[in-house]
C-alpha positions as a printed Julia matrix, in Angstrom:
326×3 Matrix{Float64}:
 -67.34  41.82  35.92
 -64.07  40.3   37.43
 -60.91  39.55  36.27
 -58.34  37.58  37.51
 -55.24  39.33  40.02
 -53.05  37.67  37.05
 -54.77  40.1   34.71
 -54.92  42.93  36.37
 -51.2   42.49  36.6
 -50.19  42.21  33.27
 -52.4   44.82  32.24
 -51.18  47.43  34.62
 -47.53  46.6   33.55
 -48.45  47.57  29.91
 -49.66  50.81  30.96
 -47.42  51.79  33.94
 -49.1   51.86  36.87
 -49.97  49.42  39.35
 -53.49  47.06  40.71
 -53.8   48.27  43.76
 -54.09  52.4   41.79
 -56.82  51.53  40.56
 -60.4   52.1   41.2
 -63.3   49.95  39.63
 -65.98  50.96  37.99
 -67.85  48.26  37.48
 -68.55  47.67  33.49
 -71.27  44.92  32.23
 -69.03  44.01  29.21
 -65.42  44.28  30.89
 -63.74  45.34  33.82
 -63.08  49.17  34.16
 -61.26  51.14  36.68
 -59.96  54.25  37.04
 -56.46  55.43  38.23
 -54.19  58.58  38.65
 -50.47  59.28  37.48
 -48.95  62.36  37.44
 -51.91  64.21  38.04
 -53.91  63.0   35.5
 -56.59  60.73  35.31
 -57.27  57.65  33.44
 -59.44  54.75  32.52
 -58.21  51.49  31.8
 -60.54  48.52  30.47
 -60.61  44.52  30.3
 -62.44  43.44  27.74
 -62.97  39.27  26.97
 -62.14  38.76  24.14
 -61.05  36.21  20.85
 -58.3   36.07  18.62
 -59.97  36.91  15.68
 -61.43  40.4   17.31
 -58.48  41.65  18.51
 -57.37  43.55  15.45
 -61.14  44.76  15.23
 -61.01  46.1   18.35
 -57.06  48.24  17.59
 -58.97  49.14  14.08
 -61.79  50.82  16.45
 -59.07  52.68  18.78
 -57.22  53.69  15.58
 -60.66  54.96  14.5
 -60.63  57.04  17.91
 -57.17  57.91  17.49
 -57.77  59.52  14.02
 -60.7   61.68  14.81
 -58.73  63.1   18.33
 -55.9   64.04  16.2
 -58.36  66.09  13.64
 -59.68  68.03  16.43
 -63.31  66.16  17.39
 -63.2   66.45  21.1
 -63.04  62.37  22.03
 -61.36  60.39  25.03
 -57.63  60.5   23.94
 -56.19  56.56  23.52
 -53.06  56.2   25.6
 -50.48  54.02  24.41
 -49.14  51.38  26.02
 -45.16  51.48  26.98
 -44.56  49.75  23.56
 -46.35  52.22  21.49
 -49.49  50.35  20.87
 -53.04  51.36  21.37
 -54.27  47.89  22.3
 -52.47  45.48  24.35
 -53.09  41.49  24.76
 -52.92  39.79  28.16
 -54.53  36.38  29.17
 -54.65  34.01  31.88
 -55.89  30.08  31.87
 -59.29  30.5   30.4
 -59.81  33.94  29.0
 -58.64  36.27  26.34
 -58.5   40.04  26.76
 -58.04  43.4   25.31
 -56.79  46.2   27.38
 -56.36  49.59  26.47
 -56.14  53.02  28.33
 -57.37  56.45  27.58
 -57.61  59.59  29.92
 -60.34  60.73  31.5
 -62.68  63.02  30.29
 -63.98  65.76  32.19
 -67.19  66.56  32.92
 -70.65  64.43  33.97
 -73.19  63.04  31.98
 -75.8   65.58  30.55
 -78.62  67.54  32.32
 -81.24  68.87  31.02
 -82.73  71.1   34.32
 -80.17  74.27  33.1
 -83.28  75.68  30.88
 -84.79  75.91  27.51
 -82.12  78.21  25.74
 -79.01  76.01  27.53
 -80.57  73.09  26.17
 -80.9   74.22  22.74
 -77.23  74.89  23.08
 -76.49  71.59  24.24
 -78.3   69.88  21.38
 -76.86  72.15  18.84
 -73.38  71.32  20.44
 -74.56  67.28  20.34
 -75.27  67.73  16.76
 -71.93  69.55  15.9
 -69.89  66.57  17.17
 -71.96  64.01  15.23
 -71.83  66.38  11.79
 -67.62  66.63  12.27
 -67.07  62.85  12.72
 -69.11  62.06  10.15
 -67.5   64.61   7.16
 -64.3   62.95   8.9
 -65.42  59.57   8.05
 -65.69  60.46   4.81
 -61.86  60.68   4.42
 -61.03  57.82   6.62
 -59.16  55.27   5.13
 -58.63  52.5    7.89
 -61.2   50.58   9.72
 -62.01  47.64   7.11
 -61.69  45.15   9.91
 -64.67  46.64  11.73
 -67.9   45.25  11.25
 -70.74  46.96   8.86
 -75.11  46.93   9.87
 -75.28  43.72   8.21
 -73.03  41.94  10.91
 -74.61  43.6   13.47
 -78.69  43.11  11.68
 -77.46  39.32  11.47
 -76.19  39.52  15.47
 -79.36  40.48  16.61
 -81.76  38.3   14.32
 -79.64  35.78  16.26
 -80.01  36.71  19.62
 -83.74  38.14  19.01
 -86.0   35.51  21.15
 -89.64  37.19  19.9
 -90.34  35.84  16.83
 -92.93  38.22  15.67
 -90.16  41.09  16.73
 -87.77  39.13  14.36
 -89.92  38.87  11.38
 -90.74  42.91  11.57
 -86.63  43.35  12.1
 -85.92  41.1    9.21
 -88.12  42.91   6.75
 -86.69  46.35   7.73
 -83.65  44.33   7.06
 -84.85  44.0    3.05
 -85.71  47.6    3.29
 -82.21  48.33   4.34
 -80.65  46.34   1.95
 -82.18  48.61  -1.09
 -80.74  52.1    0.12
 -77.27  53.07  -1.03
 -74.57  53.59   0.92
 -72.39  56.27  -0.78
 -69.91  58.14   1.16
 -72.34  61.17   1.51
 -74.77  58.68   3.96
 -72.53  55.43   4.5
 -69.19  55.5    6.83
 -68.08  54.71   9.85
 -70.04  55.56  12.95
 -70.23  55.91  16.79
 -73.1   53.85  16.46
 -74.17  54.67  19.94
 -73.75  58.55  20.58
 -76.84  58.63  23.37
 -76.61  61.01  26.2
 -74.69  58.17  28.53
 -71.95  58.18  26.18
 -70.65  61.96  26.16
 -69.73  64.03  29.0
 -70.47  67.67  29.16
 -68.22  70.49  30.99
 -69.37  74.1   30.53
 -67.22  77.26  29.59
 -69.98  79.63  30.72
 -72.91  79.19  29.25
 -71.76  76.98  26.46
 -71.51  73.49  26.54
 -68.1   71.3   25.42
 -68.94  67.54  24.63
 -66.4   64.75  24.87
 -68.02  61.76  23.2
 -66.37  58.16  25.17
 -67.4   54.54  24.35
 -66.9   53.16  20.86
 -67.64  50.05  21.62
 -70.17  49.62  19.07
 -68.73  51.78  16.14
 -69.41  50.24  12.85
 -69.92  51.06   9.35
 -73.72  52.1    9.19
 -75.7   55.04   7.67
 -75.01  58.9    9.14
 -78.89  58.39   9.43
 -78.88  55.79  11.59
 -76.35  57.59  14.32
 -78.96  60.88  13.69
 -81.6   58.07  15.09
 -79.86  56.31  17.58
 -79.34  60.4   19.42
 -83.04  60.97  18.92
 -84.32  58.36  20.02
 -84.28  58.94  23.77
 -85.82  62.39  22.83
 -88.3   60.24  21.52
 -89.18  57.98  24.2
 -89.04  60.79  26.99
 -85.39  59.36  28.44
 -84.31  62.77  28.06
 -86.59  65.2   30.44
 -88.16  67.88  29.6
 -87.03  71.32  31.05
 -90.41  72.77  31.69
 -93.01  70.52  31.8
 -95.78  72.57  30.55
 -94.09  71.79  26.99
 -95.98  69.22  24.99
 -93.5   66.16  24.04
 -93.77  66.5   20.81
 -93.19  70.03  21.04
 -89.62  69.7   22.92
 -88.95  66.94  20.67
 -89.2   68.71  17.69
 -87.96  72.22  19.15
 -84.53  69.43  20.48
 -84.26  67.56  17.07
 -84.08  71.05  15.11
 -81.04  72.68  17.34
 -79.38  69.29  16.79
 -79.47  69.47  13.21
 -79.0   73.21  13.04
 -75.31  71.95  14.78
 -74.84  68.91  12.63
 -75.23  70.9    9.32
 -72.42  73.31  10.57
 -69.97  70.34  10.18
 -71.82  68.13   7.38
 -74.66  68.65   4.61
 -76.8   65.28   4.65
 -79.46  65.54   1.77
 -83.26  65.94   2.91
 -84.24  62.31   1.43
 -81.88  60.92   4.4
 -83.7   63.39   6.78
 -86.98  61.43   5.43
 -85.68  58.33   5.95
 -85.65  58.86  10.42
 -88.85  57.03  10.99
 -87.17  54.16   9.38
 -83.73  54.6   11.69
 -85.86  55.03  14.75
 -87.52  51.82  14.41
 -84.35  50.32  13.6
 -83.43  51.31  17.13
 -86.54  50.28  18.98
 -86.19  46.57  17.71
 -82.63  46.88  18.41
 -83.2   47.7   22.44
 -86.15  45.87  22.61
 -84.1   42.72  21.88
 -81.37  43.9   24.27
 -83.5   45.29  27.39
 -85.96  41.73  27.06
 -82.66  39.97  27.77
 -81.35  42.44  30.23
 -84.13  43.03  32.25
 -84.38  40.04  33.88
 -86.13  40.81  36.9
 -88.39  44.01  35.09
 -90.13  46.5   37.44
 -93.15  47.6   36.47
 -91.63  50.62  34.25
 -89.6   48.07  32.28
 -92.28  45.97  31.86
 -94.37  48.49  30.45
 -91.84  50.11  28.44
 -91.21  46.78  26.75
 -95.05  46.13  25.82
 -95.5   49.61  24.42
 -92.36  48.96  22.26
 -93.51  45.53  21.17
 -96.89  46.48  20.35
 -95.36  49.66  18.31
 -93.06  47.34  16.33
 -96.1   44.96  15.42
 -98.57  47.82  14.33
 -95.62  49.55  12.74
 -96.11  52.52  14.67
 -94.02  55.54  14.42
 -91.49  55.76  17.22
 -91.86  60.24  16.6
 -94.07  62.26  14.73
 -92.21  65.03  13.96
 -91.06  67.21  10.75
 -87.76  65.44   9.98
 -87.13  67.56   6.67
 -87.94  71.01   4.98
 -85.67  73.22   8.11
């Protein structure tokens, strides 16, 4: 998206640099760019906004902010030249956020290094999920930020499929009956797939910096556990040797995730059971975002949308794997 030279101007003034250092980067729901000072590189975002999500938005940087300073390798928030996280800026019509945090090193994940780099990586993956989530446990901030039922309500809204809607409302009920103690309920990435951490490699072993947390919210440690399988599940993530069965590297990538998550955090086999539920959670949940995304589908898209609709109306599992009993 665009913003306005006016914009770009008062948000580069908050964070000391200049428009014409920076580099864009495109972004579907704000402007980002990139820029240099000093030697170091950093990202700085535009993000339309409200009044009444502004302070959601500082509680999610705070959020960020807490779990840098007790050691979970995150993009580190820069603060503006008054000290704050999140800035304000606005021109005639819109409202935005900006904010500012360096860049992390490293590219987006591969999977073509080999089976026993892999299983690295997804123990590594894991790791980072199990610390943030026995952090969350002692986090005391972030009431502002939304919880699942906000975002189950958001999406029965924008959900145009109404036999899709009916299936997401009655996982909804289901939902509604599990408890949320602080041993399976907290705050969450709520969106730690493979496009949102960067990898860089000391050796053989992998070092994950987790970016976007756009989507946090308060939600079950099960449902962030999903949300990372899931494009196991659905073959996003390629296999390293294709002679392997799916299922096979599924399971084989789900258990060196959880052998990493369980070095950081204990999560009690009934939540293990409860996956299947989690991954269809996330099916519905794309499903309503990619039919509005894909607006003019290729033939993949259109295909991968009827297979998911047809699994959400027969209830079919999204993976059939061993989820418990490691």
């Amino acid at each position: 998206m665009q913003v306005d030279d006016s914009v770009l101007q008062q948000g580069t003034s908050l964070f000391d640099t200049l428009p014409s250092a920076l580099h864009s980067l495109g972004g579907m729901d704000g402007a980002v760019y990139d820029f240099e000072r000093d030697g170091q590189a950093y990202i700085i975002k535009f993000v339309p906004t409200e009044h009444d999500r502004v302070q959601v938005t500082r509680a999610k940087w705070q959020f960020v902010d807490y779990l840098a300073r007790n050691g979970v390798a995150v993009v580190r928030p820069v603060l503006s030249n008054n000290g704050e996280l999140v800035r304000v800026v606005e021109d005639e019509a819109k409202l935005y956020v900006v904010f500012c945090y360096e860049k992390a090193p490293g590219d987006h994940a591969r999977w073509d290094r080999g089976r026993a780099a892999n299983d690295l990586l997804f123990e590594t993956w894991g790791q980072v999920m199990g610390r943030m989530h026995a952090l969350t446990k002692g986090y005391e901030g972030g009431a502002e930020i939304g919880d699942w039922k906000g975002e189950h309500a958001s999406f029965a809204a924008w959900c145009g499929d109404d036999a899709v809607r009916r299936k997401w409302l009655e996982l909804g009920d289901y939902l509604e009956t599990l408890p949320r103690d602080v041993d399976s309920y907290g705050l969450i990435h709520n969106d730690l797939h493979p496009n949102n951490f960067v990898v860089t490699y000391v050796g053989d072993r992998p070092q994950i910096t987790v970016i976007d947390f756009e989507v946090c919210n308060h939600h079950w440690f099960g449902c962030d556990i999903a949300t990372a399988l899931y494009p196991i599940a659905v073959g996003w993530v390629r296999l390293p040797d294709k002679r392997m069965p799916h299922l096979k590297f599924a399971q084989r990538a789900y258990d060196h995730f959880m052998i990493g998550y369980r070095r950081e955090n204990q999560i009690d086999d009934a939540w293990l059971d409860r996956l299947p539920h989690f991954l269809s959670y996330r099916r519905m949940l794309l499903h309503t975002v990619f039919t509005d995304e894909w607006q003019n589908r290729n033939e993949w898209q259109e295909k991968m949308l009827q297979e998911w609709r047809q699994g959400i109306l027969e209830e079919r599992p999204v993976l059939d794997i061993q989820f418990s009993g490691m």
